[in-house]
N, C-alpha and C positions, 0 to 999 in steps of 0.2 A: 653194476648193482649186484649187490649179494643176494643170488635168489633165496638161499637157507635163511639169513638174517629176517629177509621181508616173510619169509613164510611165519617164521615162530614172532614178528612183531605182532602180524595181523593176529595169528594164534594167543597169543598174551591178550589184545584186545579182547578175543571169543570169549577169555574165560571171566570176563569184567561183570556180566548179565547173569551167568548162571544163576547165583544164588538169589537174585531181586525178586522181591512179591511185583504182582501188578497191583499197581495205584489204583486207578479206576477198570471198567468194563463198559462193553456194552449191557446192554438194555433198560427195563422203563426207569424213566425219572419222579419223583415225588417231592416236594419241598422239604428242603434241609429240616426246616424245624417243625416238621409231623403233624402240621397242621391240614392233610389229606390224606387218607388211607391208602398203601399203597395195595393199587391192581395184581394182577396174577398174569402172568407170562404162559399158559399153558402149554404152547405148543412154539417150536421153530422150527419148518423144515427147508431146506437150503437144494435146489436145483443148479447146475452148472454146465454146461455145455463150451466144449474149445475145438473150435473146430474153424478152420479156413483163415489161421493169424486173428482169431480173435475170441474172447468170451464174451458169455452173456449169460447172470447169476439171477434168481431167481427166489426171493426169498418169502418166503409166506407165514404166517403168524396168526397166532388165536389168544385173545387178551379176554381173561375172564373177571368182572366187578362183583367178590362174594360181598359186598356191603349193600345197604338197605337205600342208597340213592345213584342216581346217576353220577357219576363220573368223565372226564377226560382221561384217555391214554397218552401220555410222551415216551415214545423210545427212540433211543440215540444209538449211532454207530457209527464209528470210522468211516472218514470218507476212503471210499477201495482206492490204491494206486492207479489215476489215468481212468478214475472210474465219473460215471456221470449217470445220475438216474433218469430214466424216459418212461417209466411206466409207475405209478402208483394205482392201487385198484382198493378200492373195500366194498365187503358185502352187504348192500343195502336190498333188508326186507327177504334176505336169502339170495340175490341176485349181484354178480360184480360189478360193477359200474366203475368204468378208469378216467382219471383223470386228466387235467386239462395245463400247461403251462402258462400264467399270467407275467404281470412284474411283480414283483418280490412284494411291494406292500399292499398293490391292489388285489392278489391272492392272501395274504391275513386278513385283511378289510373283508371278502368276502367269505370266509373260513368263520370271524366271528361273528359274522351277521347272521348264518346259520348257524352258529354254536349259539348265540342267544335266543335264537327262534325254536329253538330243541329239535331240530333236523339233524340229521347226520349228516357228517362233513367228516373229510380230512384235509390234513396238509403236510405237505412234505418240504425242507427248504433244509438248504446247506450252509452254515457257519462257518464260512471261509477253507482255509485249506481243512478244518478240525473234525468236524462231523457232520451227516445228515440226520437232519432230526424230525421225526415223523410223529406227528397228532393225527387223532381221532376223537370226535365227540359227537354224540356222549356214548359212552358203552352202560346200558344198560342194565337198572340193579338186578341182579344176580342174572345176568347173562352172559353170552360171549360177543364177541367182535371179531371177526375174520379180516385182516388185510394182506396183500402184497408186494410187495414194488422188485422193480425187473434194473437192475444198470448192464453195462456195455464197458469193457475196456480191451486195448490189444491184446495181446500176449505173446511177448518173444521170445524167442531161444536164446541160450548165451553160452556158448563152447557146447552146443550141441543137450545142454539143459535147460527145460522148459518149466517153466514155475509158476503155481497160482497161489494167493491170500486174501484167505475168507477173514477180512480186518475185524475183530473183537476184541483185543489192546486197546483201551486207552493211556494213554503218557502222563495224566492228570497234570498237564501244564495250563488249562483253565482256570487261573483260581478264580475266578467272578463266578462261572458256572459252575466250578465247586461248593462255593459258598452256598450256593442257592439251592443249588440240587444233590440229591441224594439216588444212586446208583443200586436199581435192584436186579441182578446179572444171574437169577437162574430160571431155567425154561423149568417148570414143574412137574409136566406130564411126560414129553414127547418130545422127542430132537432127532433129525435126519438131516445127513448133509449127503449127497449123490451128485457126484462130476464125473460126467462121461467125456471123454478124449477121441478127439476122431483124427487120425493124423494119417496121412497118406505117406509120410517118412515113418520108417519101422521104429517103434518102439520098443526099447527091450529091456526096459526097468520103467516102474512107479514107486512112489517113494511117501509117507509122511510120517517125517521125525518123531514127531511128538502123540501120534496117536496110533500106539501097537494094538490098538484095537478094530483097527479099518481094515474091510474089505475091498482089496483089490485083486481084479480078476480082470482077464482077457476077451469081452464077449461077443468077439468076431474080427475080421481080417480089418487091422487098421483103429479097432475102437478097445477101449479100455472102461472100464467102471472102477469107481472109487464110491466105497460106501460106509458111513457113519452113523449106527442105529441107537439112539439112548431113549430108556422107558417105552411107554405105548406099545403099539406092533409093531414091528418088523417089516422092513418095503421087502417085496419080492426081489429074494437075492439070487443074482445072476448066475447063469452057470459056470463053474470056476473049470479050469483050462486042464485036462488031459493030466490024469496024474496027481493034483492036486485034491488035498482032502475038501470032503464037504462040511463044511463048520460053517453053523447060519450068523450072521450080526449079530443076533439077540444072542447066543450064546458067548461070542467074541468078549459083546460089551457086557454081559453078566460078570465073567472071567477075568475083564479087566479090573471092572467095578471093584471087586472083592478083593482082587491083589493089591491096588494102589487108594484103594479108599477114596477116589473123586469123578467127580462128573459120571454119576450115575450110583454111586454107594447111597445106601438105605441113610435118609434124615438130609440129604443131600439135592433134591428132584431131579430129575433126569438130565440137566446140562448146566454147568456152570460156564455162562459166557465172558469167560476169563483167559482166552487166548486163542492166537490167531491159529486156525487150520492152515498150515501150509504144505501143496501137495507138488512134488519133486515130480518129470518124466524125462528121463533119456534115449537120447535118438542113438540108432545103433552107430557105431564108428564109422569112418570110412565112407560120409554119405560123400557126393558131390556139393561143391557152390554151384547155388541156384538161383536163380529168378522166378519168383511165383506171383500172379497175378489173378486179384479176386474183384469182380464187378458185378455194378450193377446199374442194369438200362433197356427199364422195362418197356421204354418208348423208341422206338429203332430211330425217331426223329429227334426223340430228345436230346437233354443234356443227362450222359451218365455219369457215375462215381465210382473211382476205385481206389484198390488199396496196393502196392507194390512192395511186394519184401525183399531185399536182395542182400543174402546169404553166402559173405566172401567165402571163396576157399582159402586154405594156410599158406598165405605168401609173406606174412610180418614175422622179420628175422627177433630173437631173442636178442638183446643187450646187455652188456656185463658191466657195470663200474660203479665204481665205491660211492658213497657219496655221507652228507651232512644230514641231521636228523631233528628235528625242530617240533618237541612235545608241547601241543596247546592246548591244556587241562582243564576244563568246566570245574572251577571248587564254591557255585554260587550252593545257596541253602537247598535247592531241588537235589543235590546231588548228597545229601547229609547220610540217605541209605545206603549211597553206592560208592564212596569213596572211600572204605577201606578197599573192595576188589578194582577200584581201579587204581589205586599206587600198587596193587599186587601186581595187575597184568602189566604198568609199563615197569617194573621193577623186573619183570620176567624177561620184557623187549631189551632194558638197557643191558639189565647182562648177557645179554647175547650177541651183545656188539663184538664189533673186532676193534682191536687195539688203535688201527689206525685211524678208527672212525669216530667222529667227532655227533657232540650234540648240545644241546639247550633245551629248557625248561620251560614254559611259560603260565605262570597261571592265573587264571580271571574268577571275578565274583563282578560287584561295580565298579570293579575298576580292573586292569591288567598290573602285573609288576614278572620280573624273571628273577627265575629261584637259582640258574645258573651266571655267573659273572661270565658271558660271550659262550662262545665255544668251546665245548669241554671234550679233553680226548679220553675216549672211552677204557682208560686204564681202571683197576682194580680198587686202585685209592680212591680217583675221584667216582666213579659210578659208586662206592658206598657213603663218601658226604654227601653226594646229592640222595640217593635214596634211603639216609638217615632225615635230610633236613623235609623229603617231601611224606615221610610217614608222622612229621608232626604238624602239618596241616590240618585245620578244623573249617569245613565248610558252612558257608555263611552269605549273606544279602544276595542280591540279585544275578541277574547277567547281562552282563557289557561283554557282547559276544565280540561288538566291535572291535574295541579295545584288545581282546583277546590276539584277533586276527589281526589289526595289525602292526602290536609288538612280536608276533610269531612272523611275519614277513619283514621285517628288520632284518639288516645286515647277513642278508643273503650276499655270498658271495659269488660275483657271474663265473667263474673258472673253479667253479664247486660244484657236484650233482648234490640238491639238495629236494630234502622230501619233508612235509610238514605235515603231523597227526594232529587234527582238532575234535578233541573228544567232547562233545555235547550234542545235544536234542533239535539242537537249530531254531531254539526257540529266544528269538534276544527282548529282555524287558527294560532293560537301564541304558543309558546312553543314547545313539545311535542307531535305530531300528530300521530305518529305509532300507530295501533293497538298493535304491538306487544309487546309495551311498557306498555299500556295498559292492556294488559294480566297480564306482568309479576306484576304490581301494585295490581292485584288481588290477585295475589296467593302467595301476602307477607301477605295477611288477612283472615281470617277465615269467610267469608263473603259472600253471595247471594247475586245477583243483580236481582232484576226485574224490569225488564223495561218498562216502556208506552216510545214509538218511536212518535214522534210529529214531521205531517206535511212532505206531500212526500218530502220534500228534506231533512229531514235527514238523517244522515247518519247508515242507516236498515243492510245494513251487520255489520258492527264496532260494534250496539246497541244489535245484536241479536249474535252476536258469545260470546261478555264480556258475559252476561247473560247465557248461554249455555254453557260456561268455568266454570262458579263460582256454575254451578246448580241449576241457578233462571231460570225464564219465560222472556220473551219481551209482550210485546201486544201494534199495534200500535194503533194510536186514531186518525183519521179526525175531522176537524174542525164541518162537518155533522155528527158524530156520535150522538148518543142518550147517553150522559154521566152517566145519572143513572143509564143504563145499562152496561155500562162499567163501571162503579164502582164497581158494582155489581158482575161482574165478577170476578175484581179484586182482591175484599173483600174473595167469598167465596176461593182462593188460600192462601193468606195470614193468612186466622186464621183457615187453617185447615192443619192435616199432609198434607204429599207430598210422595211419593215414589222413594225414590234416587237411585241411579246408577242401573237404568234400563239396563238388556241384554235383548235381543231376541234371541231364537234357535226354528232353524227349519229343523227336522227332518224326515228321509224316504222319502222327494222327496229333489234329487238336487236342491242349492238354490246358486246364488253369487251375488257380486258387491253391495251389499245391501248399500241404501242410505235412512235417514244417519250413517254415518256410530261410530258416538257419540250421542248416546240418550240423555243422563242425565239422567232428573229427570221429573217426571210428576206430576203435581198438579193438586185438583179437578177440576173436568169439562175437562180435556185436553184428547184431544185424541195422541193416537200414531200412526202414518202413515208412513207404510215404502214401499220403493222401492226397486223391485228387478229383477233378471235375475233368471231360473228357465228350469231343462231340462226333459223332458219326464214328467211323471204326475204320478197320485195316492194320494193315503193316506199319511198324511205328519202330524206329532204331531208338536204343537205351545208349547212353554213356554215360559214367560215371567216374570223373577224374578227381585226382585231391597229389597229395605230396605227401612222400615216404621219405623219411633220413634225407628230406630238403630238397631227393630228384621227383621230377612229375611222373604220374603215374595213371594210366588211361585203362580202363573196359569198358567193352560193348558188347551190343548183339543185339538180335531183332528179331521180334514175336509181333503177333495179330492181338490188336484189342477186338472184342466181339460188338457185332451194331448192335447187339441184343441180349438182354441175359436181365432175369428176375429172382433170381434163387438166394441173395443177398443184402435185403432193402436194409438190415442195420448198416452200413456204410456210411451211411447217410448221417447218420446219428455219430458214427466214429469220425468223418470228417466234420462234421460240426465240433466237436467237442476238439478237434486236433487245432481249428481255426481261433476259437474261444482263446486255447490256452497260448496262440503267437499274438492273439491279440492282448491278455494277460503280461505278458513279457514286454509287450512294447511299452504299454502304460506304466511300467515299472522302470523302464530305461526312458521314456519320454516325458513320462508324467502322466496322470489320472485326466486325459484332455475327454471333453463328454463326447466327441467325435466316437471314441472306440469303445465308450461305456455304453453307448448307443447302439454300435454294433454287433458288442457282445450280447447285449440283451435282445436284439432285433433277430440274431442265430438261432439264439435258446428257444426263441418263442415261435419260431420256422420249423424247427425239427425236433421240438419240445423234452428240450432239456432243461434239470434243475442244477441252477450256479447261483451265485452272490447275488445275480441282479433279478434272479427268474426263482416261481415258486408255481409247486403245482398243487392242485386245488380238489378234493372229489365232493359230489353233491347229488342230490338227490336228482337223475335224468330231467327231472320238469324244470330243476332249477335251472340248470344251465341255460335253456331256452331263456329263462326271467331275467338273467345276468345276463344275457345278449351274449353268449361265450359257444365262439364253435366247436365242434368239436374233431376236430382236425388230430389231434393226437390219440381220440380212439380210433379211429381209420387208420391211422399208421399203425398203432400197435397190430388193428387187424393181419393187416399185411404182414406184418415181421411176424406174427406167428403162425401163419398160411405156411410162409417158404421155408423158417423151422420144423413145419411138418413133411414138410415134400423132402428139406433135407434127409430128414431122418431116415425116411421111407427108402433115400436111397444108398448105395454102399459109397465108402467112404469118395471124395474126388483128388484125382493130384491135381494143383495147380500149377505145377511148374510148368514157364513158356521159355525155355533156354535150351531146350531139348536138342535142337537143332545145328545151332548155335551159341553155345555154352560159354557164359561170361569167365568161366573159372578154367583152371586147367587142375588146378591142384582139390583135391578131397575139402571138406570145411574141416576145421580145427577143432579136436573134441577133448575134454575134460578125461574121456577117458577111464579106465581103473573099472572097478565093478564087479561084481558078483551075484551069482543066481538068485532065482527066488527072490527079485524086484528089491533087491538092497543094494544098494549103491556102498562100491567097498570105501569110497573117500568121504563118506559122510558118516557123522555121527555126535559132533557137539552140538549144544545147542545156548543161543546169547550171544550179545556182543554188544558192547558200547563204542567202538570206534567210530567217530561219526564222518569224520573228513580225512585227506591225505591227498597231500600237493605236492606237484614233482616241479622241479624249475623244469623249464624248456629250455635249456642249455645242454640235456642230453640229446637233443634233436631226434628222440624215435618219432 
């Protein structure tokens, strides 16, 4: 494989997003046709904590009614990657009162039974992979409304880069909930966003592309602060690290204000929630592969939960050979904005080809057709008739994504390396929509799919189970990413071995329900993170075998799980939601049998998550007793924000249990490059529309 080729294709894809507006945004909704006045958004401020392989976001909000009668609030936001909410709270009477998870209808049923009785209520529920969408009523005329809601997701490292996004992109591929609703995306008063990092691996950059007005600083051994001030006061800013100037937020974001005229410029209110915060950290080079182990098992009799990262060192050799190149081009009517820069960026990839290398065209709307007659060699003559005939393309109807994918898996040849781009949203409307149709289109081909997932409304279950079926990778990309670091990521997977059909055994301490519960395959930089259930404690051996370039390949070692340990109770809520989504996947390869829609919902409503089938409910404390509704999920929140406090209070923890005996011999694999002053020297573009890229398994990495 040509590493130069694949760098500048990916690169050509990076520059396909620059210039796009975003469609929609978060925040409140009002009827399309202005028959209710829209609310006031006064405040957002955003809490985030990463610490122990996982986050947990925190977002809180103040919605003001200037008009002369009562009101409902609706605000919408992307569903976070891997994210799942467990806490909803609003302030009733000046006091928080948190929420309860039900089933999905019998939590609206009860939401407008106090919305007609003129009680305060909320409700929070999820619209499939697309957004959560959170009411309140009524907000009082000319008053405020205070709410919260808390979710949970991992967070892994990938070649030694660890990433988080605060989803505010929407993709406006709803057009039903376009039609109806009308998007008002700016916070008026007040906007903070503060993510503290607590990593026991040295970090020695932080990073966010898109907002040179964030404070980031050092503020103790192992912890980092990330902070974003707009309008209002100013949070108490941390002390900035030995040497560096003191420059408060509120002056940061004055400064930026005025240089770039948004998100915070005078006629503008303090925050336009028009794009995702994405905040980069790297771990110093030359760490060790490790094994780190986080639990939790407050009953030394019970049953505990934990969570397992395992953090290969660099033992996957690079790959060199040529191969075939197979463009499958989104030119349905969604893409009318964005299809002059995307015949720029693959007009940038084909002429970068080598002479000897071959390609094809493919392009879809509702239907597929190829704009190349077979294989074309990448000579001067023909790469300019094709990229004459594909700049008079006019994008148009739907998307038969199907169809797209698979006339672009056509006459693959087996004694070829071939790799195939699918540029779209992964949103299919025409044709053939099953996943499971989907599936079955794979596994009539000898093929890997890796995917880049583009833009929170696409569709991230569908993108990441294909991928995870055929033994590829997904990786999603915000429009705020730093793309020559996500190229970069991407490059070092694709031209280096991979480690297929990964098991896990764990031995000498009882282990069950492990999620997930289908690894695949791991490629450089990836980490493996499993969830599980666990009883009693002790000495427990790890092995973790799979296959490299076709020979088998074995690690081990062996750490103490603890009989006891409380300082973790989200786990609980990450192995639910890890359980949820193999349960998700099978329904999708099995079929929608009520067996596993039963148990998805039976999870949610155990460890009080909100999903498709689950919705959580706030009400007036008496109410709940009147609706017979326990309150089991404010107990747990109690708990998870007990041992977040104990956390804090204490310095950071390593969890590494490999110490002894160490699964790795070699360092883990790092991205590398870099420079002072928390700037990462390989980063610096930002967009991308490349949505897929599929390598045959005929290269056997």
């Amino acid at each position: 494989m040509n590493n130069n080729f694949l760098r500048r294709l990916v690169l050509a894809g990076a520059m396909l997003m620059g210039s796009l507006s975003v469609a929609e945004a978060a925040g409140l909704l009002t009827p399309a046709d202005g028959s209710i006045p829209a609310l006031d958004l006064k405040e957002q401020h955003v809490e985030v904590v990463i610490e122990d392989g996982y986050a947990v976001t925190k977002v809180e909000q103040v919605f003001h009614n200037p008009h002369d009668r009562d009101l409902e609030a609706i605000y919408s936001f992307p569903v976070p990657e891997h994210g799942s909410v467990g806490e909803f709270t609003v302030w009733i009477d000046g006091k928080p009162v948190t929420g309860e998870v039900l089933p999905k209808q019998q939590a609206r049923e009860v939401y407008q039974q106090e919305q007609s009785a003129g009680r305060t209520a909320g409700l929070a529920e999820q619209d499939s992979y697309k957004t959560f969408d959170i009411a309140v009523s009524p907000v009082r005329a000319g008053q405020d409304t205070r709410l919260a809601l808390r979710y949970y997701q991992t967070a892994k490292i990938d070649l030694g880069i660890g990433r988080y996004v605060y989803p505010l992109e929407e993709g406006g591929v709803d057009e039903h909930k376009l039609a109806f609703w009308t998007a008002k995306p700016t916070v008026s008063q007040a906007f903070s966003f503060k993510l503290r990092l607590r990593s026991a691996y040295p970090v020695d950059a932080v990073r966010l592309p898109d907002f040179p007005d964030a404070r980031v600083s050092q503020s103790g051994p192992g912890e980092w602060l990330v902070e974003i001030v707009r309008g209002g006061q100013p949070a108490v800013a941390a002390e900035s690290p030995a040497g560096s100037p003191q420059v408060s937020a509120a002056q940061l974001a004055q400064a930026y204000a005025a240089a770039h005229g948004r998100n915070g410029a005078a006629g503008s209110g303090a925050f336009e929630l028009s794009k995702d915060i994405v905040v980069y950290w790297r771990h110093q080079p030359g760490l060790p592969g490790s094994v780190d182990l986080v639990t939790y098992k407050p009953d030394a009799n019970g049953r505990g939960t934990f969570m397992l990262v395992v953090t290969p060192g660099d033992d996957l050799k690079p790959i060199n050979k040529g191969q075939d190149w197979v463009f499958v081009l989104d030119v349905s009517g969604s893409m009318s904005g964005k299809y002059s820069a995307l015949a720029e960026g693959v007009e940038r990839a084909i002429t970068k080809m080598r002479p000897q290398d071959r390609f094809r065209v493919v392009l879809f709307n509702d239907r597929a057709r190829e704009l190349t007659a077979g294989y074309t060699n990448a000579t001067a003559d023909n790469v300019a008739r094709v990229l004459q005939a594909l700049r008079g393309v006019q994008p148009d109807s739907g998307t038969n994504l199907y169809a797209g994918l698979k006339l672009g898996l056509d006459s693959l040849e087996a004694d070829r390396t071939s790799a195939i781009v699918l540029v779209t949203d992964g949103v299919a409307n025409v044709g053939e929509t099953a996943e499971k149709a989907f599936l079955k289109l794979l596994q009539k081909k000898d093929v890997r799919l890796f995917t880049f997932i583009m833009g929170n409304s696409a569709n991230l279950p569908m993108l990441e189970h294909l991928a995870k079926a055929s033994n590829g990778f997904a990786m999603t990309v915000s429009n705020s990413d730093d793309m020559v670091g996500k190229v970069l990521l991407a490059t070092e997977k694709v031209t280096h071995e991979a480690l297929h059909g990964v098991e896990v055994k764990i031995k000498g301490v009882r282990t069950a329900d492990l999620t997930p519960t289908h690894i695949g395959s791991l490629y450089r930089g990836q980490q493996l993170v499993l969830l599980g259930h666990y009883f009693g404690g002790g000495t427990a051996e790890l092995e973790v075998t799979g296959k490299r370039s076709g020979s088998p390949v074995r690690y081990h070692t062996r750490f103490d799980f603890p009989v006891q340990s409380d300082l973790n109770p989200e786990l609980e809520r990450l192995w639910a939601y890890g359980r949820i989504m193999d349960l998700r996947a099978e329904m999708e390869l099995f079929g929608g049998d009520a067996d596993r829609k039963q148990a998805i919902q039976d999870t949610a409503l155990e460890y009080g998550l909100v999903t498709d089938y689950t919705s959580m409910v706030v009400l007036r404390e008496e109410q709940f007793a009147q609706y017979g509704i326990d309150r089991r999920n404010r107990d747990r929140v109690a708990r998870e924000h007990a041992a977040a406090a104990a956390r804090a209070a204490q310095p950071v923890v390593n969890r590494r249990v490999d110490t002894q005996r160490p699964m790795y011999s070699a360092p883990r694999p790092s991205a590398g490059g870099g420079s002072g002053g928390g700037s990462f020297g390989w980063l610096g573009l930002a967009g991308l529309t490349l949505a897929a890229l599929a390598a045959r398994r005929s290269s056997r990495a």
